[in-house]
mmJSON file of the N, C-alpha and C atoms, coordinates in Angstrom:
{"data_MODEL":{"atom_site":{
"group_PDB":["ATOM","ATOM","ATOM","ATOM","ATOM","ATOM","ATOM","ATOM","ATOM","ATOM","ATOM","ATOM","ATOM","ATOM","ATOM","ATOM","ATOM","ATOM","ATOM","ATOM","ATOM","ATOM","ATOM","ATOM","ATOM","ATOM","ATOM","ATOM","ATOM","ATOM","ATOM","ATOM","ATOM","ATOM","ATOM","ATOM","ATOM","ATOM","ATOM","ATOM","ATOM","ATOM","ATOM","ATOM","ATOM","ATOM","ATOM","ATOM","ATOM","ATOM","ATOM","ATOM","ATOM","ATOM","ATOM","ATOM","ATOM","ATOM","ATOM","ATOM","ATOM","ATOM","ATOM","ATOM","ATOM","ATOM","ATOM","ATOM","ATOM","ATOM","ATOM","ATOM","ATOM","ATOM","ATOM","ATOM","ATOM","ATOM","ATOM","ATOM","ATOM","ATOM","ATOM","ATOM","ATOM","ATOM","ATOM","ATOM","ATOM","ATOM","ATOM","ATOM","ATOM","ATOM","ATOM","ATOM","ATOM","ATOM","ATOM","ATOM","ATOM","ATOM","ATOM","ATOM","ATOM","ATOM","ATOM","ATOM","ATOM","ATOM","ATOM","ATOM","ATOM","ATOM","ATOM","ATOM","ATOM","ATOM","ATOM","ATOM","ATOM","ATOM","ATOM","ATOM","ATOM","ATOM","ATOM","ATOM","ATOM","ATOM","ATOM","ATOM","ATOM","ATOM","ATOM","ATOM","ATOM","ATOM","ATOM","ATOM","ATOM","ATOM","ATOM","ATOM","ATOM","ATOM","ATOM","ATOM","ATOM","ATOM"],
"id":[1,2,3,4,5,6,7,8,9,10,11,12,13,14,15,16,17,18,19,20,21,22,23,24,25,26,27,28,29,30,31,32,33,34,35,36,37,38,39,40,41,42,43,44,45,46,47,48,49,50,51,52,53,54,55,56,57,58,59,60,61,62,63,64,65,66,67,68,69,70,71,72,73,74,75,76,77,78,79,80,81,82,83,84,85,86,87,88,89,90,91,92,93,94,95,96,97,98,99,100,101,102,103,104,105,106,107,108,109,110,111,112,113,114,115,116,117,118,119,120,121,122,123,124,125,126,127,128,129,130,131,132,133,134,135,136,137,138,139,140,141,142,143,144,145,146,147,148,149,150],
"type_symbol":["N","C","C","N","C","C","N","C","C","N","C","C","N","C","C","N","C","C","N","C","C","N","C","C","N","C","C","N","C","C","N","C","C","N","C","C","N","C","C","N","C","C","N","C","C","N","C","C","N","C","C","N","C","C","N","C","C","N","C","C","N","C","C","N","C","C","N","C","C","N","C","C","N","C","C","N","C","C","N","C","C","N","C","C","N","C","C","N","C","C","N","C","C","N","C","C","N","C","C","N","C","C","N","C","C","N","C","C","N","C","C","N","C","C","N","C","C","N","C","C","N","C","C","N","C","C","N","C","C","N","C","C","N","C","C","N","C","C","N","C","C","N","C","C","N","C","C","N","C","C"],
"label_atom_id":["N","CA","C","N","CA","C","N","CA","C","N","CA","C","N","CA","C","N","CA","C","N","CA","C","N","CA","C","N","CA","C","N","CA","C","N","CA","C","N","CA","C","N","CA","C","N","CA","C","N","CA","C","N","CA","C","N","CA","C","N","CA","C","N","CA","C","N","CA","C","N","CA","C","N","CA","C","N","CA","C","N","CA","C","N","CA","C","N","CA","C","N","CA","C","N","CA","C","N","CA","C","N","CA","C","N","CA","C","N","CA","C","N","CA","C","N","CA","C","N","CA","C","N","CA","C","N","CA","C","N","CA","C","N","CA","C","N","CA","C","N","CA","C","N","CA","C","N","CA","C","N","CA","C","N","CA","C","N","CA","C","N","CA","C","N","CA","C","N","CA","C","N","CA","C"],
"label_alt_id":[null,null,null,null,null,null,null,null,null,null,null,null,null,null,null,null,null,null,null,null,null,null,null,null,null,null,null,null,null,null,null,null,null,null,null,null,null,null,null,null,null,null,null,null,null,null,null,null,null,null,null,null,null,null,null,null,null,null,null,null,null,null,null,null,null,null,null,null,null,null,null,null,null,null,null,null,null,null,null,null,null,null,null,null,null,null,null,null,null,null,null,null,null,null,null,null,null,null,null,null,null,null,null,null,null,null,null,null,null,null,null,null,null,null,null,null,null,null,null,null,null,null,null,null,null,null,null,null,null,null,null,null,null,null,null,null,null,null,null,null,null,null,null,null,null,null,null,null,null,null],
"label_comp_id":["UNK","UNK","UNK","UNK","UNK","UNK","UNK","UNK","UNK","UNK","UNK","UNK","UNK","UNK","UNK","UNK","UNK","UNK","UNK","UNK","UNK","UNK","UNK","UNK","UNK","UNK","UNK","UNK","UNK","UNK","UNK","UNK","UNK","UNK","UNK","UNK","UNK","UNK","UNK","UNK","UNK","UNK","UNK","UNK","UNK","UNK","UNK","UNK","UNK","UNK","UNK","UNK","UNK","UNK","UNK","UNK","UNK","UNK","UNK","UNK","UNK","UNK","UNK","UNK","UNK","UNK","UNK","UNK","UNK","UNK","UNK","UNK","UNK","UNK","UNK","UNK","UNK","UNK","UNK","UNK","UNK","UNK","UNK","UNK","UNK","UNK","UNK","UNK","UNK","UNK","UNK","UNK","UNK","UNK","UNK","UNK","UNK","UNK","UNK","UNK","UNK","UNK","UNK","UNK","UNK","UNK","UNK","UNK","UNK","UNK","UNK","UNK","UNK","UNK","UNK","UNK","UNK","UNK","UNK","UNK","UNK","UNK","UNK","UNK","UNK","UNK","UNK","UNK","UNK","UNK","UNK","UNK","UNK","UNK","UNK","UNK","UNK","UNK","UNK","UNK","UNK","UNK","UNK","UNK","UNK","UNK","UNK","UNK","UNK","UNK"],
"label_asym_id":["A","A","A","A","A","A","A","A","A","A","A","A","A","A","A","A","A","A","A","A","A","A","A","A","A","A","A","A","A","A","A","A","A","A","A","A","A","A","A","A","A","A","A","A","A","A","A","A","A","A","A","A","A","A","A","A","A","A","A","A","A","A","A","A","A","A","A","A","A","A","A","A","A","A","A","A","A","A","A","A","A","A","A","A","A","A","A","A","A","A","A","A","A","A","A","A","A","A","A","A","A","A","A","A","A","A","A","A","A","A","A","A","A","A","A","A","A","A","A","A","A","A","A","A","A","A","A","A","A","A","A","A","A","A","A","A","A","A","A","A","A","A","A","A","A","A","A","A","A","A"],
"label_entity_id":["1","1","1","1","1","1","1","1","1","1","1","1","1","1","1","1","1","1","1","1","1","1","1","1","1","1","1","1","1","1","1","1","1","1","1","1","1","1","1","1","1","1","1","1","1","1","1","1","1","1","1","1","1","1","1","1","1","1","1","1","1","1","1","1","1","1","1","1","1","1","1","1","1","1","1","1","1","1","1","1","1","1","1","1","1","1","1","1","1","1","1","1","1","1","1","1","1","1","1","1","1","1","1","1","1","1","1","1","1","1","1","1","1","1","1","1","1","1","1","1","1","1","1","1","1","1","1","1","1","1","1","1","1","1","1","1","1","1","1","1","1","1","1","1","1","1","1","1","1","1"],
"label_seq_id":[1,1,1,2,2,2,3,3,3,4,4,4,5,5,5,6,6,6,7,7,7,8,8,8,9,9,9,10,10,10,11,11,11,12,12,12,13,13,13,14,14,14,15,15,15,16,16,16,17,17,17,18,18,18,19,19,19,20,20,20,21,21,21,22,22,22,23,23,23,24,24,24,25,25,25,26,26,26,27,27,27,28,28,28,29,29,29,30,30,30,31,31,31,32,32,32,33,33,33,34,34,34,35,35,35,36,36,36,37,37,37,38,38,38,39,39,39,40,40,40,41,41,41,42,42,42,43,43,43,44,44,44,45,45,45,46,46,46,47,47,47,48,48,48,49,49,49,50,50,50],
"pdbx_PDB_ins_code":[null,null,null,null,null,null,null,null,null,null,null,null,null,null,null,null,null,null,null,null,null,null,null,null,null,null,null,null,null,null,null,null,null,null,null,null,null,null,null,null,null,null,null,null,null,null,null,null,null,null,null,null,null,null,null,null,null,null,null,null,null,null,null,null,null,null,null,null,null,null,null,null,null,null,null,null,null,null,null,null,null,null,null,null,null,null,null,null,null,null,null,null,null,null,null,null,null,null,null,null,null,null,null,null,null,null,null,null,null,null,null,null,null,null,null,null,null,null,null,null,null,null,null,null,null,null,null,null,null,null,null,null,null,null,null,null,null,null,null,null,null,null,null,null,null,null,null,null,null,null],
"Cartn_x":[5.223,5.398,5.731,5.169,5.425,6.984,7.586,8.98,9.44,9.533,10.401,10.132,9.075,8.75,8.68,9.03,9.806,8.157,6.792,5.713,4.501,3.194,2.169,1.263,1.318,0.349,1.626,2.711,3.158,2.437,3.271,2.313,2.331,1.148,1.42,2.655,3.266,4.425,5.027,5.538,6.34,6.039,4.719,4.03,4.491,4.324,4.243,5.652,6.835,8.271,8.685,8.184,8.592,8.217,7.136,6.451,7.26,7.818,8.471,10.05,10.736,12.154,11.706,10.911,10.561,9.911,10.044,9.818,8.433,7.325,6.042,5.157,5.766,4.734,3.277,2.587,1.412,0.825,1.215,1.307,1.1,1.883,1.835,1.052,0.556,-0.349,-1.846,-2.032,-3.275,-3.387,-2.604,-2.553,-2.666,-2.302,-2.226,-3.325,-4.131,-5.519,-6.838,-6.792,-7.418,-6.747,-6.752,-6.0,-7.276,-8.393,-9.202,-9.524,-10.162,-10.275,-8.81,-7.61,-6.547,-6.535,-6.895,-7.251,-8.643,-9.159,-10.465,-9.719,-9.218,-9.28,-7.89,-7.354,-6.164,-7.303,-7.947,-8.568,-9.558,-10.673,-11.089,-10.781,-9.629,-8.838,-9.759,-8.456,-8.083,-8.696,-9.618,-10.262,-9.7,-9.059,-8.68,-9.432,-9.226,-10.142,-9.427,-10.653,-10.382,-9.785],
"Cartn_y":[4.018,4.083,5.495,6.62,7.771,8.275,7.616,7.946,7.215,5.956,4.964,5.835,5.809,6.763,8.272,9.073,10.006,10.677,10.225,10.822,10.596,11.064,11.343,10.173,9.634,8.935,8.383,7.169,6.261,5.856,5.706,4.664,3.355,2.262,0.735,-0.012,0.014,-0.718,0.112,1.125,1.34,0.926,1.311,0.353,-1.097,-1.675,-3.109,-3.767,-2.751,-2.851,-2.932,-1.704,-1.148,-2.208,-2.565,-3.785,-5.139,-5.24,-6.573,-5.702,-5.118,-4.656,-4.29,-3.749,-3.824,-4.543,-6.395,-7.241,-7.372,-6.773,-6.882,-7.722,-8.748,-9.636,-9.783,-9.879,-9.429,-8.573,-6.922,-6.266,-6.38,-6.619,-6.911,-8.307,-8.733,-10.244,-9.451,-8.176,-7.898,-6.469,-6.026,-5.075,-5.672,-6.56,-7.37,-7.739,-7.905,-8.743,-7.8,-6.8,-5.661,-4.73,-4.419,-3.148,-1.862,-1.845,-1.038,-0.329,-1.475,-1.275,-0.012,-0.414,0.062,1.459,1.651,2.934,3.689,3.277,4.311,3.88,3.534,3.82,5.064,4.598,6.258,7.865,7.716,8.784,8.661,8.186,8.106,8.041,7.529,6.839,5.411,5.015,3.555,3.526,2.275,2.039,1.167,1.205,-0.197,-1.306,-2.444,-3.754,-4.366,-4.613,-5.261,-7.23],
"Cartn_z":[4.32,2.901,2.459,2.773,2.425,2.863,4.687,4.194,3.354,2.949,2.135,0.846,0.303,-1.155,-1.217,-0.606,-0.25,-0.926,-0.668,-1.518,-0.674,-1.119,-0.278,-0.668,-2.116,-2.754,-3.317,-3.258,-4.452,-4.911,-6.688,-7.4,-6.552,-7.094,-6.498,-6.787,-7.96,-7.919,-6.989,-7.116,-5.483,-4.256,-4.004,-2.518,-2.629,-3.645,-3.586,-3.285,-4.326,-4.221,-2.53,-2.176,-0.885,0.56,0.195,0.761,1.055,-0.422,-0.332,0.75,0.236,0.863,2.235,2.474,4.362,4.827,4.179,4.683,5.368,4.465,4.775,4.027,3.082,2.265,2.681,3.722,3.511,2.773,2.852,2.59,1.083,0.557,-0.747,-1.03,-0.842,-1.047,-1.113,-0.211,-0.203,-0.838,-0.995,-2.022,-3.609,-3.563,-4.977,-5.614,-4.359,-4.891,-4.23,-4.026,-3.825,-4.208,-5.238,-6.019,-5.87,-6.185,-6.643,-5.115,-3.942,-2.398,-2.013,-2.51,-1.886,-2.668,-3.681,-4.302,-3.674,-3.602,-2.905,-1.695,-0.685,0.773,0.513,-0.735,-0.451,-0.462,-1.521,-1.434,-0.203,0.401,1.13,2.391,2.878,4.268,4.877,5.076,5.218,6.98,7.344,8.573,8.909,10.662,10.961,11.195,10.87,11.683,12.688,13.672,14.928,14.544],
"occupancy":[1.0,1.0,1.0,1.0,1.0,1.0,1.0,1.0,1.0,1.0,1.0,1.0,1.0,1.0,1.0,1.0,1.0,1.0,1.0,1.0,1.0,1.0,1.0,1.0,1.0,1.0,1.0,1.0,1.0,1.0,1.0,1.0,1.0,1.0,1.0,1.0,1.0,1.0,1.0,1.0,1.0,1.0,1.0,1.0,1.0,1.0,1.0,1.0,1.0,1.0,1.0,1.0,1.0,1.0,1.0,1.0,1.0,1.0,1.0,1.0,1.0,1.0,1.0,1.0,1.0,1.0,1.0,1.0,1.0,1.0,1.0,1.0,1.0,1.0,1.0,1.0,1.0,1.0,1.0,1.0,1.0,1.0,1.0,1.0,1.0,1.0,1.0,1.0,1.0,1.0,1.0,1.0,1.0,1.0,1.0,1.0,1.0,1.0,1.0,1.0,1.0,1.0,1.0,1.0,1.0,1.0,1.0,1.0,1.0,1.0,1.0,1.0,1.0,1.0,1.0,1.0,1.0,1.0,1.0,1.0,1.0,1.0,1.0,1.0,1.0,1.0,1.0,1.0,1.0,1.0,1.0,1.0,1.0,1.0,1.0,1.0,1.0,1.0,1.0,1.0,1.0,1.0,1.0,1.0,1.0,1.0,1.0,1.0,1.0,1.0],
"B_iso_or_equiv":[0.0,0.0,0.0,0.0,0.0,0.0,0.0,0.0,0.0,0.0,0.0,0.0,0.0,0.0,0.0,0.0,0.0,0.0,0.0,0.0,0.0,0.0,0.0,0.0,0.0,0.0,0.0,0.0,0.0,0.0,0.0,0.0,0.0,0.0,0.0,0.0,0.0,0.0,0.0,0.0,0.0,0.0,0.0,0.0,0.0,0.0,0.0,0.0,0.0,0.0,0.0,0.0,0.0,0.0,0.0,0.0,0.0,0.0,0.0,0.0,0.0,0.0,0.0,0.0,0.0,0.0,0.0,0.0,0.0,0.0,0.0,0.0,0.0,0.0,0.0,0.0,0.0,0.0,0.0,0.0,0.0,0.0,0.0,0.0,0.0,0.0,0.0,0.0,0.0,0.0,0.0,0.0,0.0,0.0,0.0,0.0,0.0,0.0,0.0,0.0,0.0,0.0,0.0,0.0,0.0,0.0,0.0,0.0,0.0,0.0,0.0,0.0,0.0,0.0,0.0,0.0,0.0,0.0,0.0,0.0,0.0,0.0,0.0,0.0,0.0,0.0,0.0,0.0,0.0,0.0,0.0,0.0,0.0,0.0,0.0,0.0,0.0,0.0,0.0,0.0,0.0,0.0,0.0,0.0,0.0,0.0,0.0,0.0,0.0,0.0],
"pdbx_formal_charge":[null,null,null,null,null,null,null,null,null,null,null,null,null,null,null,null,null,null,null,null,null,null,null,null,null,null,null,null,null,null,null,null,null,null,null,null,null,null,null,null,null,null,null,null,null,null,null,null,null,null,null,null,null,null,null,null,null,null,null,null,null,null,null,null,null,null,null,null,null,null,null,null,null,null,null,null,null,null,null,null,null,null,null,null,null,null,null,null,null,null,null,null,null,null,null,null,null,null,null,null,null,null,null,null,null,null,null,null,null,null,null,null,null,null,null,null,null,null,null,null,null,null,null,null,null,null,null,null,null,null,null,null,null,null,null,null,null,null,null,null,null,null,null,null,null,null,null,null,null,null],
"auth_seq_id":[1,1,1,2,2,2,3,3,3,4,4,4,5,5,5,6,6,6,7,7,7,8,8,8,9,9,9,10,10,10,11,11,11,12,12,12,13,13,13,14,14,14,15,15,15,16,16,16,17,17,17,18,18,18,19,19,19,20,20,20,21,21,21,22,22,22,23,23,23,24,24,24,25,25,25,26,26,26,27,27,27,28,28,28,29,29,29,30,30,30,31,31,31,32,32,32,33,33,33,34,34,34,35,35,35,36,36,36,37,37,37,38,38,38,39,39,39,40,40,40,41,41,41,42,42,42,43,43,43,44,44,44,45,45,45,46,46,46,47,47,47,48,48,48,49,49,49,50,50,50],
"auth_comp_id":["UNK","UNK","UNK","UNK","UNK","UNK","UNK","UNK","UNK","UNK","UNK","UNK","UNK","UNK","UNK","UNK","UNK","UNK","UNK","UNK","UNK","UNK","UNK","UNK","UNK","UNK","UNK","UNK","UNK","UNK","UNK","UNK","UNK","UNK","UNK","UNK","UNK","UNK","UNK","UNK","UNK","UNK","UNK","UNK","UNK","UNK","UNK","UNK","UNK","UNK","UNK","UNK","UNK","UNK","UNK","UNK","UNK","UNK","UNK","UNK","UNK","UNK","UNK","UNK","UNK","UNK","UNK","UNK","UNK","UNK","UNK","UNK","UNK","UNK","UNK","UNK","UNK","UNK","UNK","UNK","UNK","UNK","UNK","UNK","UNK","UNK","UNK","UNK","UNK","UNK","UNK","UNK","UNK","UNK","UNK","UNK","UNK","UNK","UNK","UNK","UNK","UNK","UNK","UNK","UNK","UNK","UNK","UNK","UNK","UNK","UNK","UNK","UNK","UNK","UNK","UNK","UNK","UNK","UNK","UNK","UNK","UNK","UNK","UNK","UNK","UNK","UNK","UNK","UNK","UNK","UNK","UNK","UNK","UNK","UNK","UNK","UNK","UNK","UNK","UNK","UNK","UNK","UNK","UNK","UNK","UNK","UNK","UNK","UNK","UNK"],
"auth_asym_id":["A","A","A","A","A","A","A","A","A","A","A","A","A","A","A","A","A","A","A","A","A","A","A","A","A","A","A","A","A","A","A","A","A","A","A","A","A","A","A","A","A","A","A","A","A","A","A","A","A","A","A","A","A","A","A","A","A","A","A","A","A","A","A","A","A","A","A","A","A","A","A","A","A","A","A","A","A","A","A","A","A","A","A","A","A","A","A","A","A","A","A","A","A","A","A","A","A","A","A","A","A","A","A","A","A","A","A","A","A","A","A","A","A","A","A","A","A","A","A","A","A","A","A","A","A","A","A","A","A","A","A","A","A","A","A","A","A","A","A","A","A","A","A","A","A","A","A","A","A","A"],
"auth_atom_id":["N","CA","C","N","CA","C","N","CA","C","N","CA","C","N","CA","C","N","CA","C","N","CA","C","N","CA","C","N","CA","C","N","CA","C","N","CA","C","N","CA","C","N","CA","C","N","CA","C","N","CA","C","N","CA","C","N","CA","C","N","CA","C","N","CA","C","N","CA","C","N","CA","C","N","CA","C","N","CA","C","N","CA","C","N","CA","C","N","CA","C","N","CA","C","N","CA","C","N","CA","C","N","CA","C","N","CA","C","N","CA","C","N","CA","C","N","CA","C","N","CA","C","N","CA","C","N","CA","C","N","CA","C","N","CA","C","N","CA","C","N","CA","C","N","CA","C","N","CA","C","N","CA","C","N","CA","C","N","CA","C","N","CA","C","N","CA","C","N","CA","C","N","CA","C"],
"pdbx_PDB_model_num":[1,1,1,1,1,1,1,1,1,1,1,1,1,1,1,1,1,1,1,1,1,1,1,1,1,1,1,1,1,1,1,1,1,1,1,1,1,1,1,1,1,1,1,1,1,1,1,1,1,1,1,1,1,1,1,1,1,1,1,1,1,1,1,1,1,1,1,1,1,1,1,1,1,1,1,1,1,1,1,1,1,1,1,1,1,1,1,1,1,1,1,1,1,1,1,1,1,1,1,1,1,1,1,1,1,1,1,1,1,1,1,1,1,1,1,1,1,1,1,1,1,1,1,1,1,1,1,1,1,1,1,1,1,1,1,1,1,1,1,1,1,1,1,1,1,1,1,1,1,1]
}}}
């Protein structure tokens, strides 16, 4: 996301835009419905799950 949005932090409509055009609809399905989660893990950093 940061190359596609040429930025360190996009806003969400860009994530979400960017999401759909690099063919990641997940991506955007769960960003959509965890908006607030996807904001504290930017400031905080994001953990993978197994």
């Amino acid at each position: 996301m940061r190359r596609y949005a040429r930025r360190e932090t996009p806003a969400v409509a860009t994530v979400l835009y960017a999401g759909m055009e690099l063919g990641r609809p997940a991506l955007v399905v769960w960003i959509d419905g965890h908006r607030s989660e996807y904001g504290r893990d930017l400031l905080d950093g994001f953990e993978a799950e197994d």
